[in-house]
C-alpha positions in Angstrom: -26.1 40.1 38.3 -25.5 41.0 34.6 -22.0 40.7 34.6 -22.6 37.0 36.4 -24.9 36.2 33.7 -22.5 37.3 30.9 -19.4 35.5 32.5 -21.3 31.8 32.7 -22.4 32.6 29.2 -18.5 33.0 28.1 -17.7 30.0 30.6 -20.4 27.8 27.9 -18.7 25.0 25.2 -19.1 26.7 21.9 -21.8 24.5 19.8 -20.3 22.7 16.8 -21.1 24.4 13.6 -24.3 22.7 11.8 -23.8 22.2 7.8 -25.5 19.8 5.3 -22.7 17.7 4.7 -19.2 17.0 5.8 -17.2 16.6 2.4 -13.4 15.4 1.9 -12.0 15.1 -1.2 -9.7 12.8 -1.8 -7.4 13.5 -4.8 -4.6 11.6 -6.3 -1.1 12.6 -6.4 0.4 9.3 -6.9 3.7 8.6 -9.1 1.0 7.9 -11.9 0.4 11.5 -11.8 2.1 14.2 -13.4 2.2 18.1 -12.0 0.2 18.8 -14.9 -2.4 16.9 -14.1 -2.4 17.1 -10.5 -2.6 21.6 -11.2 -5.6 20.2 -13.4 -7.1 18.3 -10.4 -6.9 21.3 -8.4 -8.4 23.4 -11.8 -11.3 21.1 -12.1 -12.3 21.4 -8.4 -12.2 24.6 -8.2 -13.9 25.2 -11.1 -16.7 23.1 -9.9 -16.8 24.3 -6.3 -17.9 28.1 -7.7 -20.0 26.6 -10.6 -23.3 28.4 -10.5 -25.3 24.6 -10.8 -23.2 23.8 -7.6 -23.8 26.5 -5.3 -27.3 26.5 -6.0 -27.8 23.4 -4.8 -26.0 23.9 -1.5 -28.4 27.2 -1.1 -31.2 24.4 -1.3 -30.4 22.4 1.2 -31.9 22.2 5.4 -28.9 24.7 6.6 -27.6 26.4 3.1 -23.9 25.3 3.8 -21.7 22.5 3.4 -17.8 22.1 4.8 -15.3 20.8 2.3 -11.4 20.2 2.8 -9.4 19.3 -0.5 -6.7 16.3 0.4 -3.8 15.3 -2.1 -3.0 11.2 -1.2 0.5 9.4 -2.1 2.5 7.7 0.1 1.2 10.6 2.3 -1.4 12.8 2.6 -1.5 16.3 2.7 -4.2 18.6 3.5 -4.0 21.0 0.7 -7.2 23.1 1.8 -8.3 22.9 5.5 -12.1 22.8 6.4 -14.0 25.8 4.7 -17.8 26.3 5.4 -19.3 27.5 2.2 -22.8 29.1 2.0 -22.3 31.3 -1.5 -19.9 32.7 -4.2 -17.4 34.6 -1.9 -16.7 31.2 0.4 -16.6 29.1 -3.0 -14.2 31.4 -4.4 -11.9 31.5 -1.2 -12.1 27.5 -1.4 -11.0 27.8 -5.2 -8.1 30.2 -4.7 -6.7 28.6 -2.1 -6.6 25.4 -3.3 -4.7 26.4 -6.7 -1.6 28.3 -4.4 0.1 24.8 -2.3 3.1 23.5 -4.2 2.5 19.6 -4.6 3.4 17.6 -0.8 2.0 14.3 -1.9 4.5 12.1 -3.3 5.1 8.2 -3.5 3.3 5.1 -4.8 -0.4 4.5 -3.7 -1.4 4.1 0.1 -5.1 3.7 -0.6 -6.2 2.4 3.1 -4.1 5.1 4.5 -5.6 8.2 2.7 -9.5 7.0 3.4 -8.3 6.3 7.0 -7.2 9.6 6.8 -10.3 11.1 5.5 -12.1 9.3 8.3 -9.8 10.9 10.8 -10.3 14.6 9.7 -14.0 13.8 9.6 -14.3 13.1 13.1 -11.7 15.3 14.7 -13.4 18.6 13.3 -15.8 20.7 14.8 -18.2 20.0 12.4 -21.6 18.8 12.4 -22.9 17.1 9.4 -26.2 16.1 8.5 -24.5 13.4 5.8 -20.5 12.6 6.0 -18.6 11.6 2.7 -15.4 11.1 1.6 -15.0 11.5 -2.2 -11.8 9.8 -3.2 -10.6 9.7 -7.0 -7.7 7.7 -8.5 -6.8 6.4 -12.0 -5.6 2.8 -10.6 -6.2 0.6 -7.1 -2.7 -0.5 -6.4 -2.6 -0.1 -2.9 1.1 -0.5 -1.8 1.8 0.6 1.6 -0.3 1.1 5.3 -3.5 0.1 5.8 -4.9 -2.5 3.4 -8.4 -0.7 1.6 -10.8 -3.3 3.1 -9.9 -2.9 6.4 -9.6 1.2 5.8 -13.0 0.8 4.3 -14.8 -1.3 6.6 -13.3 1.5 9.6 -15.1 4.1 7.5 -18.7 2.6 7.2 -18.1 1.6 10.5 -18.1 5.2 11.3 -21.3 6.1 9.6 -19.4 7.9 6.9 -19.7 7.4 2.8 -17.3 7.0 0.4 -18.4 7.9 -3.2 -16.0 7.2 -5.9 -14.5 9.3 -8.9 -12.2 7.1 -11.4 -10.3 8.7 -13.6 -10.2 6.6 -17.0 -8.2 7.0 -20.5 -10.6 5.2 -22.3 -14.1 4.2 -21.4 -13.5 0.9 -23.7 -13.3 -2.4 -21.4 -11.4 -0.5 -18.5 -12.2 -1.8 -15.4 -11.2 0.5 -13.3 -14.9 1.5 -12.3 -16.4 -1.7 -11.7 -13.5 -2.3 -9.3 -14.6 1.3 -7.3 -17.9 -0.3 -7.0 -16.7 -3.7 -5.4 -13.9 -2.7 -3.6 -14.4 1.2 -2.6 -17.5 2.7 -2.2 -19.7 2.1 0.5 -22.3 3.6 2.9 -25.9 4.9 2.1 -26.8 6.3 -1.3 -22.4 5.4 -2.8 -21.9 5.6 -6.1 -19.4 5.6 -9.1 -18.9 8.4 -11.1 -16.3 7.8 -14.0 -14.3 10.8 -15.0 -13.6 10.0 -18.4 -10.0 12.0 -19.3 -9.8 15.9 -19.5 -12.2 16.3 -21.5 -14.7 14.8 -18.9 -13.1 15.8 -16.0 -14.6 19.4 -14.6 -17.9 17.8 -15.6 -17.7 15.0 -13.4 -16.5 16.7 -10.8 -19.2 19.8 -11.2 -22.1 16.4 -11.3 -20.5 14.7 -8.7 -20.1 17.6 -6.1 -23.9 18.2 -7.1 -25.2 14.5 -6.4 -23.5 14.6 -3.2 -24.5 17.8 -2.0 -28.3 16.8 -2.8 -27.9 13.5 -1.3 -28.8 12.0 -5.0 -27.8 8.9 -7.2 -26.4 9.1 -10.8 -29.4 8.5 -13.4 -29.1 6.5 -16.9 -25.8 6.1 -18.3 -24.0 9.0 -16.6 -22.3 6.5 -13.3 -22.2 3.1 -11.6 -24.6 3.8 -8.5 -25.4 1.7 -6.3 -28.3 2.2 -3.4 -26.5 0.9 0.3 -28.3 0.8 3.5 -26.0 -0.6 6.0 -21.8 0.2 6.6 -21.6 -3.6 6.6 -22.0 -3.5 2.6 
């Protein structure tokens, strides 16, 4: 009788694991993008990832973890960081190291609708459950060139219940509009927002805030992003 017992136990689905939220991030590695800044991209996020500020705040959320993969977006996309659960300092620093070894894959001129499609894709063929689903895509232009346009990739990702949150990377905060475009044209879903990265300078920092808004399930406050509050994925 025990040994029946045990064998329809083995013969059970396995349960998707249960996190706080489902996070891709979407990096760019565009022509417009230099190997030095994309091994800065991948400094910045790491750096964040295993910032004490950051893993704090996934330790204060429902289940204590959150699921993260790290994509580079081009002309292709390439998964530079598979799916890691992280619940503390050793996962975050697994996440970290791996993510600075990959040579750079992503080549090409921008394919925008491709790469949040692509988000959406590794979002729902995981075996992940998330209590929130975002993708967090960065870029320093909107020049979408090839594959899916972004408003149809878009609408297919609020469709699917998921988030996009933006990260602009800007030269010069002076009259770019490279942010008020990411409001309008690219982020979407309940509690989206804009968080402008403002050179190298700013980078880690908007990253380290970002990762912490989105793990909270929080907006940017004053001067610090373009937030804007959504309610429906027909916004």
């Amino acid at each position: 009788m025990r040994l029946a017992i045990l064998l329809c136990g083995l013969a059970l689905p396995l349960h998707a694991q249960e996190v706080d939220l489902e996070l891709v991030l979407l990096a760019d590695a565009s022509g417009s993008i230099t190997q030095g800044e994309v091994d800065f991209q991948r400094q910045g996020y790491a750096a964040a990832i295993t910032d004490p500020a950051v893993l704090a705040a996934i330790r204060s959320n429902l289940t204590g973890t959150i699921a993260v993969t790290y994509v580079e977006w081009a002309a292709n996309q390439v998964v530079v960081v598979d799916w890691t659960v992280i619940d503390g300092e050793a996962t975050a620093a697994t996440f970290a190291q791996a993510l600075l070894e990959p040579p750079r894959l992503a080549t090409g001129r921008n394919a925008i609708g491709d790469a949040l499609l692509e988000g959406q894709r590794l979002i729902e063929d995981n075996q992940i459950t998330g209590l929130r689903r975002v993708i967090d895509f960065s870029s320093d232009s909107l020049g979408n060139f090839r594959g899916a346009s972004i408003a149809d990739a878009r609408a297919s990702v609020l469709a699917a219940g998921i988030t996009i949150n933006g990260l602009p990377i800007l030269d010069d905060g002076e009259g770019d509009p490279l942010a008020e475009l990411y409001q309008s044209q690219i982020i979407g879903g309940p509690g989206a927002f804009v968080l402008p990265a403002y050179g190298r300078e700013g980078f880690v920092e908007a990253v380290r805030r970002k990762l912490i808004l989105e793990i909270a399930g929080d907006l940017p406050t004053g001067d610090e992003g373009l937030a804007v509050q959504l309610t429906g994925a027909d916004k």
